[in-house]
C-alpha positions in Angstrom: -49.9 30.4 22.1 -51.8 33.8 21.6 -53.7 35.4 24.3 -56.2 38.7 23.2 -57.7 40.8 25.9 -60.6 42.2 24.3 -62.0 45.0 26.8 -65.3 47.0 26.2 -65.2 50.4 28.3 -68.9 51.1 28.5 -69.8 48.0 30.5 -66.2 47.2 31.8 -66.3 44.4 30.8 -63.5 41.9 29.8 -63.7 38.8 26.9 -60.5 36.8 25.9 -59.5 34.7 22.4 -56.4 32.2 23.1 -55.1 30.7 20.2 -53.0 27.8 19.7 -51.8 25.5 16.8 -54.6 27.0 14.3 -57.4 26.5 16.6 -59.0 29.7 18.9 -61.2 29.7 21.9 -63.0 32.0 23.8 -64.0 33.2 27.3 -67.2 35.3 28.0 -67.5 36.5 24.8 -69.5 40.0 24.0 -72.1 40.1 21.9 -70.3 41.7 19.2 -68.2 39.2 17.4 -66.6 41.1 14.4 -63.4 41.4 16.6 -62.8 37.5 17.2 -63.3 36.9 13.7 -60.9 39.7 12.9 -58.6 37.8 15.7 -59.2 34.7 14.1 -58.3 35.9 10.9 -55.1 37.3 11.6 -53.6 34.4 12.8 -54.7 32.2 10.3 -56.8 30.1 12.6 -60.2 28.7 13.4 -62.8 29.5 16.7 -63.7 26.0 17.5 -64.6 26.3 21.3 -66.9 29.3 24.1 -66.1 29.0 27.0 -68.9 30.7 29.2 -68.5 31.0 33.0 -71.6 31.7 34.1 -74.2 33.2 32.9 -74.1 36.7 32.4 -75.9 39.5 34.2 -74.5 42.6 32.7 -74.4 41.8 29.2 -75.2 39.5 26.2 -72.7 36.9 25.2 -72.5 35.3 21.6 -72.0 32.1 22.3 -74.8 30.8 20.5 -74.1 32.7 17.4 -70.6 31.3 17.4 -71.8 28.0 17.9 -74.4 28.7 14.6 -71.5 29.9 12.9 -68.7 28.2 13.4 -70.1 25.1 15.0 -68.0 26.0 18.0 -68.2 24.1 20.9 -69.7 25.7 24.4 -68.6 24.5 27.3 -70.2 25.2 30.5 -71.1 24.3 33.8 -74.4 22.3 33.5 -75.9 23.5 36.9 -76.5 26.5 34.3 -79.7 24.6 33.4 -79.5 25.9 29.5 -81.9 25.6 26.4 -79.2 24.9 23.7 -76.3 22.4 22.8 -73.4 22.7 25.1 -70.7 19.9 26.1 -70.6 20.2 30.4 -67.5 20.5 31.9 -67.3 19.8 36.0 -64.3 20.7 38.2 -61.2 19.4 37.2 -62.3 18.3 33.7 -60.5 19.3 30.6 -60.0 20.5 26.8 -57.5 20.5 24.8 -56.9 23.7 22.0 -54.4 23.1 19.5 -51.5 22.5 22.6 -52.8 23.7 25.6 -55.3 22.8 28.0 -58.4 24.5 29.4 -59.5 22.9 32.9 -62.7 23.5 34.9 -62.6 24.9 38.3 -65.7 25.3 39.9 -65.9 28.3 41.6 -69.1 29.1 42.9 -70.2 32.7 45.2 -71.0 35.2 42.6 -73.6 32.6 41.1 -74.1 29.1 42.0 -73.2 27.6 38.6 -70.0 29.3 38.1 -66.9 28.3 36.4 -63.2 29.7 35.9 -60.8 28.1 33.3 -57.1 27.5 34.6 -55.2 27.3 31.3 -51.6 25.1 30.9 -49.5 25.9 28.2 -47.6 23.3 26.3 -45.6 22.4 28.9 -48.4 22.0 31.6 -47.8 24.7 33.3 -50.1 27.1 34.8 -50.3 30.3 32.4 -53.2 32.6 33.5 -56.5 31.5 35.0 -59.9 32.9 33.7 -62.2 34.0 36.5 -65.5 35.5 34.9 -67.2 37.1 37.8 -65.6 35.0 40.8 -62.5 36.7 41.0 -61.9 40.2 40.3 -58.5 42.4 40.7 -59.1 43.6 44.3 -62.4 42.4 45.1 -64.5 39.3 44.5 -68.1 39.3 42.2 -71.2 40.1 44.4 -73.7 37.7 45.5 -77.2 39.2 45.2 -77.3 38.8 41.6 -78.3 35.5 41.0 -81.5 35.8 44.2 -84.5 35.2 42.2 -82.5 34.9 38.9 -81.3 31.6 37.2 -81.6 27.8 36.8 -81.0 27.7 40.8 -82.2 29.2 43.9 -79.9 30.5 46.1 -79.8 33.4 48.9 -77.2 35.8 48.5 -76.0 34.7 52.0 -75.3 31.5 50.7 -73.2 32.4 47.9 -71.2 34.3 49.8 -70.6 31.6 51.8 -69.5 29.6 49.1 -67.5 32.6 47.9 -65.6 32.1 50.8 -64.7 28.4 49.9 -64.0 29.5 46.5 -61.5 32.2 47.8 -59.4 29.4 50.3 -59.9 26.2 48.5 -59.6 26.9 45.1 -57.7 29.7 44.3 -55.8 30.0 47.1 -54.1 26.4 45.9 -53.4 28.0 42.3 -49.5 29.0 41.1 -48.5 32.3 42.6 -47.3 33.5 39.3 -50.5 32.4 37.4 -51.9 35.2 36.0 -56.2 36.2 36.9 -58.3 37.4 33.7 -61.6 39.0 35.2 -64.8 39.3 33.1 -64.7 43.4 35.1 -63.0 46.3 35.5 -63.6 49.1 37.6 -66.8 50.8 36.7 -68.5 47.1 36.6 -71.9 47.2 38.8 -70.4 43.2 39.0 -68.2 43.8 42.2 -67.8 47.0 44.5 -64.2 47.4 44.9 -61.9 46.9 41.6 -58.5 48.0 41.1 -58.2 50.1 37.6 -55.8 47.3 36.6 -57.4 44.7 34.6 -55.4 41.7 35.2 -53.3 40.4 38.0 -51.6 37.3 39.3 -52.7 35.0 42.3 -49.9 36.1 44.1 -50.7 40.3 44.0 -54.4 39.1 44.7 -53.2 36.7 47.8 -51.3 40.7 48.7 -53.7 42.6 48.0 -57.4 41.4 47.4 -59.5 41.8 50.3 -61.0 38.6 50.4 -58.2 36.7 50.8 -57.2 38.8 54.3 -60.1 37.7 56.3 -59.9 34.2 57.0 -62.8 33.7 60.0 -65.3 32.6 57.2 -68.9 34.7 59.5 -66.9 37.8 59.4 -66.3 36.9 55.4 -69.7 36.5 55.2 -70.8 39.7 56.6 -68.0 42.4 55.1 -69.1 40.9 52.0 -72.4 41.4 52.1 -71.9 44.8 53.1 -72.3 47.9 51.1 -73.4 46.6 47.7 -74.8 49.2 44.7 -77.9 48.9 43.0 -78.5 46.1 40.7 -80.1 47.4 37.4 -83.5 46.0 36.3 -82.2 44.8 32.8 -80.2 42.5 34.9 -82.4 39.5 35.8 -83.3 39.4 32.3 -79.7 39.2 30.9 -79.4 36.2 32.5 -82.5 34.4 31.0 -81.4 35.4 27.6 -78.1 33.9 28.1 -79.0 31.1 30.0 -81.7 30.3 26.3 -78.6 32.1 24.0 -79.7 35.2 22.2 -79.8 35.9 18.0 -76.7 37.6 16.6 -76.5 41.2 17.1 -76.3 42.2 13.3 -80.0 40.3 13.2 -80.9 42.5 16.2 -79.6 45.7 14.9 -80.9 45.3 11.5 -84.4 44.0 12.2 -85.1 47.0 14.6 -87.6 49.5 12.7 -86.3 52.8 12.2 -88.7 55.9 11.2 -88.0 59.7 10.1 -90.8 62.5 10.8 -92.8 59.8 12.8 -95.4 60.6 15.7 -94.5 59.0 18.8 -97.5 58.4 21.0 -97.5 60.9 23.8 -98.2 58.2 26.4 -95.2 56.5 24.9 -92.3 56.1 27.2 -89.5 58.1 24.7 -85.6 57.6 25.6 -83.7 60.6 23.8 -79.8 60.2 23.1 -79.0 63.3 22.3 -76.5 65.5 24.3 -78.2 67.1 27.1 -77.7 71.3 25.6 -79.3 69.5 22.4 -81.8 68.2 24.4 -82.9 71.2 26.8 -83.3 73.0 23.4 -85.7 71.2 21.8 -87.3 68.0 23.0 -90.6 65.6 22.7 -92.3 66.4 25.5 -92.1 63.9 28.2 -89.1 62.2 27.1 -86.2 61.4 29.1 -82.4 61.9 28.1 -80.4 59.6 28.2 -77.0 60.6 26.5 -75.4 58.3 23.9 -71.6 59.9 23.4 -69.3 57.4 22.6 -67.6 57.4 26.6 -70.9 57.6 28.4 -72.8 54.5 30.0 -75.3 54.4 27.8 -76.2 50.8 28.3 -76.2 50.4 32.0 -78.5 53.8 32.2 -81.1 52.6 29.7 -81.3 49.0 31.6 -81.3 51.0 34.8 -84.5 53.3 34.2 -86.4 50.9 31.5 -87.7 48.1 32.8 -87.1 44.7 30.3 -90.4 44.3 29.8 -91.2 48.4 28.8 -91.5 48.9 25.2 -89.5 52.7 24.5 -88.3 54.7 21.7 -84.9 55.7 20.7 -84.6 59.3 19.5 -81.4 60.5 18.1 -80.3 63.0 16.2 -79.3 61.4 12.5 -79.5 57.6 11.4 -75.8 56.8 12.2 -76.4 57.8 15.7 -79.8 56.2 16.0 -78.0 53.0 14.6 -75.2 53.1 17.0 -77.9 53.6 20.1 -79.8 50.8 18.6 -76.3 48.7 18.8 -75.9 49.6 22.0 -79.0 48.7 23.4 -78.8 45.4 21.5 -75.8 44.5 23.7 -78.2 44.1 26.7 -80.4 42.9 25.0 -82.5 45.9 24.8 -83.6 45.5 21.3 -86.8 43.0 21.5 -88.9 45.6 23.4 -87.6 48.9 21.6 -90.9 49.7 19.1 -88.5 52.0 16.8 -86.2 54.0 16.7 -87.2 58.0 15.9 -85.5 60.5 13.4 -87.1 64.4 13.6 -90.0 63.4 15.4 -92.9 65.2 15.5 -95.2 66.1 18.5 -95.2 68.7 20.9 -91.8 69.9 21.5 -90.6 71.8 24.7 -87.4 73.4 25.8 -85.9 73.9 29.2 -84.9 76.5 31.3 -81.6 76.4 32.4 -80.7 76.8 36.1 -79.7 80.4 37.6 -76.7 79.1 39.5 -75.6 82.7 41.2 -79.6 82.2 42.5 -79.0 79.1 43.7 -75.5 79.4 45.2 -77.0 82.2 47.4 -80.3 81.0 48.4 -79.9 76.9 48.1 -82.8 76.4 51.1 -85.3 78.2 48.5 -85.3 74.9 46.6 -86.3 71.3 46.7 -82.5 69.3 45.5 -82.6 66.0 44.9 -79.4 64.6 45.0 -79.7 61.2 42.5 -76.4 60.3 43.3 -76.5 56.0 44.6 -76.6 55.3 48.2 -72.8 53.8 48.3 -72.0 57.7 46.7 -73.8 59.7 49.6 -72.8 57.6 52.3 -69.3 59.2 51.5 -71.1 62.6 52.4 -73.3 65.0 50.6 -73.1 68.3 48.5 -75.9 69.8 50.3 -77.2 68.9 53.8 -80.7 69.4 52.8 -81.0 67.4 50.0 -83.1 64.5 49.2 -81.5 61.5 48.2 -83.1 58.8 45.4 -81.0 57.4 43.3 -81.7 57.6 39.8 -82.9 53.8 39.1 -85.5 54.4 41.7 -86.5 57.6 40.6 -89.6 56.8 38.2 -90.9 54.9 41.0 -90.5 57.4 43.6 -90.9 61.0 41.9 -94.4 61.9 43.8 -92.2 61.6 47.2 -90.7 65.1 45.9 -91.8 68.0 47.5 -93.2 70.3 44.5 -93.9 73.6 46.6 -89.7 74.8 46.0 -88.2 74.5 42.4 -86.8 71.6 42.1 -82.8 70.9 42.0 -81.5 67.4 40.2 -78.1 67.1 40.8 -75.7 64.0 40.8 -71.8 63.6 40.6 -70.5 65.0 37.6 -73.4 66.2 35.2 -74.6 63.2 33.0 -76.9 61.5 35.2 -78.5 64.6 36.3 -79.9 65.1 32.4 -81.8 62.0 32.8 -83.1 62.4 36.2 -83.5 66.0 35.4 -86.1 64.7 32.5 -87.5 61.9 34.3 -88.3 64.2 37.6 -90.1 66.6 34.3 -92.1 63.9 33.1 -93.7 63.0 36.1 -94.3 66.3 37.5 -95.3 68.4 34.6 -96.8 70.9 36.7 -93.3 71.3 39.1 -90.5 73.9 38.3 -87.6 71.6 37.9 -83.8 72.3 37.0 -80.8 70.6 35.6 -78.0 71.3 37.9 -75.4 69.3 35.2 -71.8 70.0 35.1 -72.2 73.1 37.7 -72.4 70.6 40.6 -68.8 70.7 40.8 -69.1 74.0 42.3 -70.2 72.6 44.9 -68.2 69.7 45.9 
């Protein structure tokens, strides 16, 4: 038996191939599915079964395509309520993959139609248990995802409820030294408190994970209810695509129209990828920034500001580039309501003046800041005591609360999300002297 983390930084999120006797299944898979075929390959075998735990907010899975493909089995849990063929599997059923075993534990709390897979090796032994979004290391998935979202109905209060039955009755009960693959890591908008490891076993998460230390199930309830980030508006949407099974990302990639020396329309809403000093040089006017380096999160920015249902333009700065936002934007599922993406556009271009900081180090009450930072971030204190906090995914909505009379100061943690509030707070308020703050913030901290 093979097991193959596969783990995608941007999102932080986590898929897994397990091999045995020639045959290959998977769990959660991304949207990109090059590297199961290259797992596949390697070990001379065939990917014959998906399983999907639930489905997914954050991202677009593949199972569809794999099933297209390979005429690979999915298995999921049927309360999912989905639009293609899939074989159901209920707690305590079971496959068999070459010689192990895959059983069904239904673990509902993070959605209502949620299943982890406990796989036994040859032997029958508990090896490793795959918990999607149920179980994460340190923390358990959140419950306001699924409010409004998905084949069923439930308040978030609910879910956690049942998160709490999940927690004691189901894992709980699992082998100590059984080891927990999460669909997250830390930096996923999926949970609130993840270790940086990415795997653990029930035992360090019976140590260690919060939600197995309080056992009065109200107080449960209300810690984990508590404190929760944003969710991001390409969210709701990810899970209707899944739920109906999206077209392969190659299709998606390759059907997207792609123009050179084109005019964008100027009431066009305009996402540029460039690296924000590219960008303050030299920009369409009235476009926002959203950078595209290979580290940044590109994906969870773009679904965070555009709305599913907005149609927007990519600018970048060559076609390699342009491709690989395209690709990106694909893996949320971003690429149905792009119009094209732009190379050397033409229109009117503007640049940006850069912020004095000396100026504003020694008179910071002479201008408006807006801190952009999330709640959860400024809870923990802020940089300036008169600043105004809205968070960037609320910012498009919200701009006209700023007080125009002062420049205006966008600043957020670390630089990168201050570029794209920085352009956002430009577009709206044309008229407003408005700065970038960017990497200078950490002056201040």
């Amino acid at each position: 038996m093979n097991i193959k983390h596969f783990y995608d930084d941007a999102l932080a999120q986590g898929s897994f191939a397990i091999e045995s006797g020639g045959e290959v299944a998977l769990v959660d898979p991304s949207r990109d599915i090059q590297q199961y075929i290259d797992f596949a390959h390697d070990h001379n075998a065939k990917i014959i079964a998906v399983f999907e735990t639930h489905p997914h907010a954050d991202f677009i899975s593949s199972h569809l395509e794999l099933h297209n493909k390979f005429d690979a089995k999915i298995y999921v849990n049927e309360k999912v309520g989905v639009s293609y063929d899939f074989s159901p599997l209920g707690h305590g059923e079971e496959v068999k993959i070459g010689g192990v075993t895959f059983r069904a534990l239904f673990t509902p709390g993070h959605s209502p139609d949620h299943n982890s897979y406990l796989l036994l090796d040859e032997n029958g032994e508990q090896k490793a248990v795959f918990t999607g979004d149920s179980l994460f290391v340190g923390d358990v998935g959140r419950p306001d995802l699924r409010e409004g979202a998905g084949n069923i109905q439930v308040s978030k209060k609910e879910l956690a409820g049942m998160m709490y039955d999940t927690v004691n009755d189901v894992f709980a009960d699992l082998s100590d030294d059984t080891v927990v693959y999460p669909a997250h890591g830390p930096g996923s908008l999926c949970g609130k408190n993840m270790s940086s490891d990415l795997s653990s076993t029930i035992a360090k998460e019976k140590e260690n994970n919060w939600a197995f230390q309080i056992k009065e199930k109200d107080k449960f309830v209300d810690a984990f209810l508590e404190g929760q980030s944003f969710i991001p508006k390409y969210f709701p949407n990810s899970v209707e695509v899944n739920r109906k099974g999206a077209a392969s990302l190659e299709e998606a990639v390759k059907n997207a129209e792609i123009k050179e020396g084109f005019e964008i329309p100027s009431s066009a809403l305009i996402i540029d990828t460039r690296v924000k000093e590219e960008f303050k040089k030299g920009h369409i006017k009235g476009a926002i920034n959203i950078q595209n380096k290979e580290a940044d999160k590109f994906e969870t920015w773009l679904g965070s500001i555009v709305g599913p249902d907005e149609e927007y333009y990519l600018i970048a700065e060559n076609k390699e580039e342009l491709e690989f936002a395209i690709y990106r934007a694909a893996k949320i599922g971003y690429e149905n309501n792009l119009v094209a993406g732009v190379i050397n556009p033409k229109g009117d271009v503007v640049t940006d003046p850069l912020v004095n900081v000396e100026d504003f180090k020694k008179n910071p009450e002479a201008y408006t800041i807006i801190d952009i930072r999330n709640k959860s971030e400024v809870a923990d204190g802020k940089f300036f005591e008169s600043a105004t906090n809205i968070p960037l995914p609320e910012l498009r909505e919200k701009a006209d609360d700023i007080d125009t009379e002062k420049p205006i100061i966008v600043h957020c943690a670390g630089g990168y999300r201050s570029a794209a509030g920085f352009s956002i707070v430009k577009r709206l308020l044309p008229e407003a002297k408005v700065y970038d703050l960017s990497d200078a913030v950490n002056d201040f901290k």
